[in-house]
KOLNU-567960 format. One record per residue (C-alpha): x, z, y. Coordinates in Angstrom, 2 decimals. Layout:
px->X&pz->Z&py->Y
...
END
This chain:
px->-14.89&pz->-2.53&py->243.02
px->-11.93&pz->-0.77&py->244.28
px->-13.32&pz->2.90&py->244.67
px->-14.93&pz->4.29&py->241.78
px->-15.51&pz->7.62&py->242.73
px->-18.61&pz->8.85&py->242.66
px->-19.69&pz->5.46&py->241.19
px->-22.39&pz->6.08&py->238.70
px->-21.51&pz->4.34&py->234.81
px->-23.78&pz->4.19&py->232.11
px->-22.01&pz->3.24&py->228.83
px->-23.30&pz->2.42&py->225.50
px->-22.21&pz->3.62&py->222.24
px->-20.01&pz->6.01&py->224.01
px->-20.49&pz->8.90&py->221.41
px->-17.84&pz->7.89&py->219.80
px->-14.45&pz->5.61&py->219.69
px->-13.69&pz->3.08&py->222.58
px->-16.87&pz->4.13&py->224.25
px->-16.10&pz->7.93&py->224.31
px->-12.22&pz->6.38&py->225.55
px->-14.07&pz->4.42&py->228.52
px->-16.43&pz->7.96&py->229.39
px->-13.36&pz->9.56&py->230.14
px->-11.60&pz->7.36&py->231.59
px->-13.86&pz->6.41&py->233.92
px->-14.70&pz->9.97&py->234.37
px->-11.16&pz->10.18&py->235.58
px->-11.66&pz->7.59&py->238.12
px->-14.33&pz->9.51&py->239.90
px->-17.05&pz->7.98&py->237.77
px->-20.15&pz->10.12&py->237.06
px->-21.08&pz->9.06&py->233.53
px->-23.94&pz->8.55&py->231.31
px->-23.60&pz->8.57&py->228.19
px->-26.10&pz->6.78&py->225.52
px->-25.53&pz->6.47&py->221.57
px->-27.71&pz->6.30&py->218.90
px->-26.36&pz->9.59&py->217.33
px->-27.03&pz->12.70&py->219.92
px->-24.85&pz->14.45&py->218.42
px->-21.95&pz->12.38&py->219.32
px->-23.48&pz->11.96&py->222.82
px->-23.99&pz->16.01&py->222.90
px->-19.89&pz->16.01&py->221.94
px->-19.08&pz->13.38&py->224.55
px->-21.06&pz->15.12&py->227.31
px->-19.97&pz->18.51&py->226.39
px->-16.10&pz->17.08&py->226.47
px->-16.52&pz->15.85&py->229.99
px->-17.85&pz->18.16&py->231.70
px->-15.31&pz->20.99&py->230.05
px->-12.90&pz->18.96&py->231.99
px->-15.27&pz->19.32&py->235.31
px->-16.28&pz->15.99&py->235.13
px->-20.11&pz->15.04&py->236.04
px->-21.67&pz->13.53&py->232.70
px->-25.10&pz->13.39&py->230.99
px->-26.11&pz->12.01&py->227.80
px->-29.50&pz->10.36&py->226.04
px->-29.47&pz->9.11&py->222.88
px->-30.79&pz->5.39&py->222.94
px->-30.82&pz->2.22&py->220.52
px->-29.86&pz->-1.06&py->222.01
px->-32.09&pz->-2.59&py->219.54
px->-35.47&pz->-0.85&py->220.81
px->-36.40&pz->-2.53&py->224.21
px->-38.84&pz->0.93&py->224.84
px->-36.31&pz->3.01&py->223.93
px->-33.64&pz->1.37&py->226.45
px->-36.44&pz->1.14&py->229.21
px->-37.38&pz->4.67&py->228.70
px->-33.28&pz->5.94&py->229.10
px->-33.61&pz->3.97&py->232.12
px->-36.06&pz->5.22&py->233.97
px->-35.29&pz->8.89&py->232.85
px->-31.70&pz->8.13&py->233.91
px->-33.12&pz->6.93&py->237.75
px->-35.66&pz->9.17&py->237.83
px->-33.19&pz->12.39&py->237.17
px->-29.91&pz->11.13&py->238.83
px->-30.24&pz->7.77&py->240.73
px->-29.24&pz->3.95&py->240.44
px->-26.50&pz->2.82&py->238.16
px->-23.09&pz->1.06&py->239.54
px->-21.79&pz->0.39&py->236.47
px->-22.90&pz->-0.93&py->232.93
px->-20.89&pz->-0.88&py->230.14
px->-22.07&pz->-2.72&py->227.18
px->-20.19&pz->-1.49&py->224.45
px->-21.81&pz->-0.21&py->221.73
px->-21.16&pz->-2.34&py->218.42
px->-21.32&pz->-2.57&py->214.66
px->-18.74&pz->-4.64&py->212.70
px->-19.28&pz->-5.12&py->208.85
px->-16.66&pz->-7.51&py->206.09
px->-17.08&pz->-8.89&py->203.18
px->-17.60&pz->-12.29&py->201.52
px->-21.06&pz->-13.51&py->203.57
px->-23.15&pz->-14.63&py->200.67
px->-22.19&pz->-10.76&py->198.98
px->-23.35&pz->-9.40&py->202.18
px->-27.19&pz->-8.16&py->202.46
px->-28.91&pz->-10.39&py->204.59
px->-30.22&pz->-7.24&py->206.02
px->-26.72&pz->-6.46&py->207.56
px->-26.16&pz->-9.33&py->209.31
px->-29.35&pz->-9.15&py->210.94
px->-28.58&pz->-5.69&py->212.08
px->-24.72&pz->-6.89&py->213.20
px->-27.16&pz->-9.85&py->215.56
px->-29.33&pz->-7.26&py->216.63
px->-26.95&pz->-4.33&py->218.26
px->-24.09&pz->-6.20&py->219.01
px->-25.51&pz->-9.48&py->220.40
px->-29.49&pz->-8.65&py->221.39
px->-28.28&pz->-4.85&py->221.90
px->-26.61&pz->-6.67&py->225.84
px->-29.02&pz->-8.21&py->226.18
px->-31.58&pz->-5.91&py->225.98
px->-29.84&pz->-3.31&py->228.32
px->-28.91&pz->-5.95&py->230.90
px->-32.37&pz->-7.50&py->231.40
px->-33.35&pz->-4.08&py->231.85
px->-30.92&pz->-2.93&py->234.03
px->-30.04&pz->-6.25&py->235.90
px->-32.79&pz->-5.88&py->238.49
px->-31.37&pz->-2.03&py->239.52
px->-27.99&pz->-3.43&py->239.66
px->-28.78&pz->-6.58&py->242.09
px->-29.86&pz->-3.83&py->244.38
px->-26.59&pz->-1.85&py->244.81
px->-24.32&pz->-2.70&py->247.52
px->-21.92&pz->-3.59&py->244.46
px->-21.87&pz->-3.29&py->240.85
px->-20.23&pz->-4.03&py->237.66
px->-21.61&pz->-5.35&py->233.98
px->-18.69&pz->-4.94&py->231.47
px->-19.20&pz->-6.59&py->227.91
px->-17.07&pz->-5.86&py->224.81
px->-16.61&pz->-8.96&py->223.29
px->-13.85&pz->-9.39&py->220.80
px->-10.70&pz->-11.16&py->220.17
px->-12.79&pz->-12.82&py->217.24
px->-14.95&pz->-14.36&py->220.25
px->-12.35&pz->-16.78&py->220.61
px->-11.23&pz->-17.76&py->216.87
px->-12.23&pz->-17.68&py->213.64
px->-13.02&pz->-14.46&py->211.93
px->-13.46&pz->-15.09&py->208.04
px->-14.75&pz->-12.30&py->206.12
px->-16.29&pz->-11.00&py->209.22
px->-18.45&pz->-14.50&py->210.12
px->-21.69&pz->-12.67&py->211.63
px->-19.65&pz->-9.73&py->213.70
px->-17.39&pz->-13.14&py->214.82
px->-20.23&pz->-14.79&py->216.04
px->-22.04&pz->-11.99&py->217.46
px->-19.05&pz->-11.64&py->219.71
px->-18.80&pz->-15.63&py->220.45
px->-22.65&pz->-14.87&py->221.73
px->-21.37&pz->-11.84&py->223.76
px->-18.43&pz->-13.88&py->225.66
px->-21.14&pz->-16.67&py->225.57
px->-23.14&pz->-14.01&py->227.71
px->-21.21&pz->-12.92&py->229.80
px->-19.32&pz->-16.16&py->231.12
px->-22.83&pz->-17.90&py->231.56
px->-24.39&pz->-14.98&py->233.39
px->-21.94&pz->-14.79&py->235.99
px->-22.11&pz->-18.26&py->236.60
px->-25.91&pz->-18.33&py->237.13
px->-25.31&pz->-14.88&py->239.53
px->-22.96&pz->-16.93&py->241.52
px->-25.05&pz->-19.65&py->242.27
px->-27.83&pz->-17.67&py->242.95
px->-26.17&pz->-15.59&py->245.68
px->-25.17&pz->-12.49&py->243.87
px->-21.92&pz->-12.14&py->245.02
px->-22.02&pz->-8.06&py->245.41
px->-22.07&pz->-7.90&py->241.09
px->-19.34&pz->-8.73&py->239.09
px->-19.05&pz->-9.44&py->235.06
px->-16.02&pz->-8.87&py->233.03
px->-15.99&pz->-10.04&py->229.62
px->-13.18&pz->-8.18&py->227.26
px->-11.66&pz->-9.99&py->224.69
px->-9.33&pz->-7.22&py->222.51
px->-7.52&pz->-7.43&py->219.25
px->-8.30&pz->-4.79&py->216.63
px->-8.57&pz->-1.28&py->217.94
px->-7.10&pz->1.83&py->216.15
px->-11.07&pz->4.06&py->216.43
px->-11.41&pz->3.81&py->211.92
px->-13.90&pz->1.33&py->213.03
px->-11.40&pz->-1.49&py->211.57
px->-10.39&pz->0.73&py->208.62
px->-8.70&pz->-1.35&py->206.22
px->-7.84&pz->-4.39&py->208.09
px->-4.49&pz->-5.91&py->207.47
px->-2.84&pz->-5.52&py->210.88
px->-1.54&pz->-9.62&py->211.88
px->2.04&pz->-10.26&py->211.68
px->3.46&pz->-9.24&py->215.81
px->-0.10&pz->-7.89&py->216.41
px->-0.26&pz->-4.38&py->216.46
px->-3.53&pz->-2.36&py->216.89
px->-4.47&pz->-1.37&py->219.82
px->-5.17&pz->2.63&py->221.06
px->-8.51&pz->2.94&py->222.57
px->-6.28&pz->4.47&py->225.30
px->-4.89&pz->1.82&py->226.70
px->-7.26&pz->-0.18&py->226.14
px->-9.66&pz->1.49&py->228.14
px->-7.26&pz->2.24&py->230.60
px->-7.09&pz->-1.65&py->231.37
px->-10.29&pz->-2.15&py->231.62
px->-10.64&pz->0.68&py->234.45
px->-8.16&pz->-2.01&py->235.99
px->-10.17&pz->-5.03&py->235.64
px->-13.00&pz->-3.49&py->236.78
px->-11.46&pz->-2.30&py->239.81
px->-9.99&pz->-5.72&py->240.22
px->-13.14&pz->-7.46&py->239.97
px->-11.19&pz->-9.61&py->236.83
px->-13.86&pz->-11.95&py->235.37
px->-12.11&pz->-11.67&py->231.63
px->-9.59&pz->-9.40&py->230.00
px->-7.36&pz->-10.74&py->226.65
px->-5.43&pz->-7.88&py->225.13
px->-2.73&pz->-7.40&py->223.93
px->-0.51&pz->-10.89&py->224.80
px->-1.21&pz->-12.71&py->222.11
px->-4.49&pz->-13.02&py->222.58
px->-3.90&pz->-14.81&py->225.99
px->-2.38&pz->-17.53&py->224.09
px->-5.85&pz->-18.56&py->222.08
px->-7.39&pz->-20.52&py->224.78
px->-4.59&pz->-22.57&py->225.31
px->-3.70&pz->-23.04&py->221.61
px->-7.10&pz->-23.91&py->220.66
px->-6.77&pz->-26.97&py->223.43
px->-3.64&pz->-28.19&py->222.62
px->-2.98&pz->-27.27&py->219.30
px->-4.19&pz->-30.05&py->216.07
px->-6.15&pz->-27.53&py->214.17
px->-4.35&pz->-27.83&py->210.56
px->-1.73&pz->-26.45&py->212.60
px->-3.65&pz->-23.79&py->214.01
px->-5.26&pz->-23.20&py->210.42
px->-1.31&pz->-22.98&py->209.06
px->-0.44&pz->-20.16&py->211.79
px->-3.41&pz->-18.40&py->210.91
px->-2.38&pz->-18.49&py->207.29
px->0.91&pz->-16.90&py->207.95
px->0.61&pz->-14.45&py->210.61
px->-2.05&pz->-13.22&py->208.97
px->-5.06&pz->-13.45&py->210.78
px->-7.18&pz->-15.75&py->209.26
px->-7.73&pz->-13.25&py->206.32
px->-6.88&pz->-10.13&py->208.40
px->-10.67&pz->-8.85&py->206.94
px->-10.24&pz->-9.77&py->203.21
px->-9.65&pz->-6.01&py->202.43
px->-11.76&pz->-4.08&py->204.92
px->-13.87&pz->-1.31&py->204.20
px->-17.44&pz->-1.27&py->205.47
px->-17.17&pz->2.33&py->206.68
px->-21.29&pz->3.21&py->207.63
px->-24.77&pz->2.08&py->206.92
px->-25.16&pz->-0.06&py->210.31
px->-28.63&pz->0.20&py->209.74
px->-28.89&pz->3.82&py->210.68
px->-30.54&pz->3.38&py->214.86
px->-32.04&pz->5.87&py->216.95
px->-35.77&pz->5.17&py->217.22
px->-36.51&pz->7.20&py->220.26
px->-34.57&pz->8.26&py->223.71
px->-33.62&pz->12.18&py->223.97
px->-32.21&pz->13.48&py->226.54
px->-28.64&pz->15.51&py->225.48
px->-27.60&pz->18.50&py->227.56
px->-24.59&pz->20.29&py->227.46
px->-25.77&pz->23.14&py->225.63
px->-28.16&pz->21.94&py->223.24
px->-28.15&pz->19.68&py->220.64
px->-31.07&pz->17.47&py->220.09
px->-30.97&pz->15.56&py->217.10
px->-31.99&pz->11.64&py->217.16
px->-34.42&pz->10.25&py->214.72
px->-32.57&pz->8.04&py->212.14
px->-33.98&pz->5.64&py->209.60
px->-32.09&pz->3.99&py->206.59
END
C-alpha cells in the first residue's frame, strides 16, 4: 500500500499512547482516521488533536471485548463515512506480578482485550476489508511474542496468540486468493507510553518512543512488510532461539536482563475498567463511556 492518502484507518485503543502515536502519524500520511478506545474521553482528546492540525478524524468509544459493541462502531463507522482500508489492532492491557499473586480475574481480562479483543474486530471487519481494492490488518504483538516474559506470563502469551494470529491468517488469505490484503505483525521491545512503568530497561536495550515506533510501522505498511522486529535486537530472537542450546539462552537472559526485566513493575490501572457501549465522540462534545469495575 504505497499511497495512503485519503486511505481510511480505524485504530484501536488509540486514545491514548502508541495508538494516539499511530492516529497521527497516519494522519500525516494522508490517512483519514477513526479513532476507537474504551475511554471517550481520550478518544474526544485524540479526535480533537487531529483535526486542530486539519487532519480528517472521528472517534467512538468501543470495547474489543463486546462483539455488539465492535459490530455496532462498525456499522456506524460505514454507515457515516464509508469502508475501512486500514485496521489497526492495537489496543492492549499488560499487567506483572508473580502469576499465582495475580487475580485470576486479571488474566482473564489480559486474554480477553489483548488476544480475543483482534479477533473480535477482525472477524468483524474482515469481510469489508476483502472488498477494497487493497487493504491492510496491522497487529501489535510484542517482543514478548517471541521469548519468555516471566512476571508478565499471561500478557506474554496473549501476544504469542497475537503473532500466532496474524502469521496464520495471512497464510490462509494467501491461499485463498486474497492477494489485495496484507497483514503485518509488529514485534517491539518495551515502549516509553508509562504503560511499562517500572520495568528494568535490558542491558543495550533501550525503550523505545512511540514516535519512532509508529513512524516504522507507517513504513511497513506502506511496504506491504509481513513482520516488523524493533529495535535490532529483537531481530536476533528468531535466529537465537534456533541455534542457540537454551541454558545458554536462559544465561543471556539472566545477564542482560531480560528474563526478569518485569520483577519490579507497577500495575499502573484496573484493566478491568471496558466500555460497555459504542458512542460516537465529536470534536466538540464530550460523551462519556460507561465503565464498570
Amino acid at each position: 500500500m504505497t499511497h495512503l492518502r485519503n486511505k481510511r484507518a480505524l485504530i484501536t485503543g488509540s486514545g491514548h499512547g502508541l495508538g494516539r502515536e499511530l492516529a497521527k502519524t497516519f494522519a500525516k500520511a494522508g490517512c483519514e482516521i477513526i479513532v476507537t478506545d474504551c475511554d471517550a474521553d481520550r478518544v474526544n482528546e485524540t479526535v480533537s488533536m487531529l483535526t486542530k492540525s486539519n487532519h480528517h478524524a472521528f472517534g467512538y468509544a468501543m470495547d474489543v471485548t463486546n462483539l455488539a459493541s465492535v459490530q455496532d462502531v462498525h456499522d456506524h463507522v460505514f454507515a457515516e463515512h464509508g469502508p475501512i482500508d486500514i485496521l489497526i489492532n492495537n489496543a492492549g492491557i499488560v499487567c506483572g506480578g508473580t502469576f499465582e499473586h495475580l487475580p485470576l480475574v486479571r488474566h482473564k481480562v489480559i486474554y480477553d482485550v489483548n488476544c480475543l479483543g483482534p479477533v473480535n474486530v477482525t472477524h468483524t471487519l474482515l469481510p469489508e476489508l476483502l472488498t477494497r481494492p487493497e487493504s491492510h490488518i496491522v497487529n501489535i504483538a510484542s517482543a514478548s511474542a517471541l521469548m519468555p516474559l516471566p512476571f508478565a506470563a499471561t500478557y506474554a502469551s496473549s501476544k504469542w496468540a497475537v503473532l500466532g494470529f496474524s502469521e496464520s491468517l495471512r497464510e490462509e488469505l494467501r491461499l485463498t486468493g486474497h492477494e489485495n490484503i496484507h497483514i503485518t505483525s509488529v514485534c517491539p521491545g518495551y515502549i516509553s507510553t508509562g504503560m511499562f512503568a517500572g520495568v528494568k530497561t535490558p542491558f543495550l536495550m533501550p525503550m523505545l518512543t512511540p514516535q519512532i515506533l509508529a513512524d516504522e510501522i507507517v513504513r511497513a505498511v506502506q511496504l506491504d512488510c509481513e513482520i516488523v522486529r524493533t529495535p535490532w535486537q529483537v531481530k536476533l530472537l528468531p535466529v537465537l532461539n534456533g541455534i542457540v542450546p537454551r541454558w545458554l539462552l536462559r544465561w543471556l537472559g539472566d545477564k542482560l536482563g531480560v528474563l526478569d526485566s518485569m520483577s519490579a513493575f507497577h500495575n499502573a490501572s484496573e484493566p478491568t475498567r471496558l466500555a460497555k457501549e459504542p458512542l460516537p465522540v465529536s470534536t466538540t462534545e464530550s460523551v462519556p463511556a460507561v465503565l464498570s469495575d
